[in-house]
N, C-alpha and C positions, 0 to 999 in steps of 0.2 A: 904807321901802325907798329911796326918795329921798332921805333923808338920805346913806344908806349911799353910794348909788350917785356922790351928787355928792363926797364926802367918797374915795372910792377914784379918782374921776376926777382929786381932787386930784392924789393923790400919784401917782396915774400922769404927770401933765404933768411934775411936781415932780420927779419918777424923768428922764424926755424931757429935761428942760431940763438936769438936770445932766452925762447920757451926752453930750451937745452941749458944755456946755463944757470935759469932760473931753476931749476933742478937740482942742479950744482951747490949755487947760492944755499938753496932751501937744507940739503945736507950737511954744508959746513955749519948752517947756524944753528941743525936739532943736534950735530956733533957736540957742539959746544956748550948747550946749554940741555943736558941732558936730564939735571934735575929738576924742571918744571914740570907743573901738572899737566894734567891730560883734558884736551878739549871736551868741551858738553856733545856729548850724543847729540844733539837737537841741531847746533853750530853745523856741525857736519853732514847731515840732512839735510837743511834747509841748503847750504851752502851746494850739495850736490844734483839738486834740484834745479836751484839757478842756472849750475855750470850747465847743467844738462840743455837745458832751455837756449841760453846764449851759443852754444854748442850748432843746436838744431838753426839760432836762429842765424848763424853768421855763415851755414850752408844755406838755408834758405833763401835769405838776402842776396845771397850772390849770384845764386838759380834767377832768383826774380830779375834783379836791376839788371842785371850784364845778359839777359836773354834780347831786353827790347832795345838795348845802347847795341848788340852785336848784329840784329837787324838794322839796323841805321848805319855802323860802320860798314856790312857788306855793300850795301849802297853808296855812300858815299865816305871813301876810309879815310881823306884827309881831313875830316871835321871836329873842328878842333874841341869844341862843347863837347860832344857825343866822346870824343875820347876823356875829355877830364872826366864825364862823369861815367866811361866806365873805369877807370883807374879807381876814381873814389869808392866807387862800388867793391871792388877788391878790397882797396884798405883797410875800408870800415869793415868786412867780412874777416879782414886778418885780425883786426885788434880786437873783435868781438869770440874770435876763437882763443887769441894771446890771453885773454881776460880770465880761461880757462884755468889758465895752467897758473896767471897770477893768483886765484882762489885755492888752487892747490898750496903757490911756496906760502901764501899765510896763513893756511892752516897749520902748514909745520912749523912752522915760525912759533906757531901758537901752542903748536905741541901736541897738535897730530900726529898719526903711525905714519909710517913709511906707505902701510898699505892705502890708509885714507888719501892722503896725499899723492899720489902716484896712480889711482885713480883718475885723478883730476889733471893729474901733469898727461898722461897716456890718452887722455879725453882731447885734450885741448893741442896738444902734438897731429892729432889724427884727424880732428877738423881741421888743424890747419895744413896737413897733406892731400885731404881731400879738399879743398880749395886754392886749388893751387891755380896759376892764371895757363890757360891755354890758350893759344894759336887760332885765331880764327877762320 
């Protein structure tokens, strides 16, 4: 189970470190192309509604799957099924929160405010803080 656990805390940082530079990214590229228009009201809306949603759902999901895989491993923690799938439970909870912060850097991209956009990067940073893998 220690395997597991260090091995999901990987790609949790791995997941962190990337929503961070997609931040990064997203700044150099509205630095550079400054004179583009400005996205549709509607875009950003609909787009922050999604986030919000995948947001909710990729803490949900994590609540869900890893509650009934974490009764199974107290029972029995060498089992090797019950752990892949609670690692994949994680994953798919991290990329569903990463997805966040990717609807953010394309809105800048697209030439969104800082503020629109940093919404959605501080959305998706913070779901994926609050699911972060613990120790069972």
């Amino acid at each position: 189970m220690d395997a597991a656990l260090r091995v999901v805390r990987i790609i949790h940082l791995a997941m962190l470190a990337s929503a961070v530079l997609y931040v990064f990214v997203g700044e150099l590229v509205a630095a550079d192309s400054s004179g583009r228009s400005q996205v549709d009201s509607m875009l950003v809306n609909v787009s922050l509604i999604l986030a919000i949603t995948l947001a909710l759902a990729a803490i949900g999901l994590r609540q869900k799957l890893t509650a009934s895989t974490q009764e199974m491993l107290l029972r029995s923690p060498g089992d090797a099924a019950t752990l892949g799938r609670w690692r994949a439970a994680h994953v798919v909870a991290f990329a569903l929160a990463e997805a966040v912060v990717l609807f953010g850097l394309v809105l800048r991209i697209m030439g969104a405010t800082l503020t629109q956009a940093a919404t959605l990067y501080a959305m998706g940073i913070i779901a994926l803080l609050l699911i972060s893998p613990r120790r069972l």
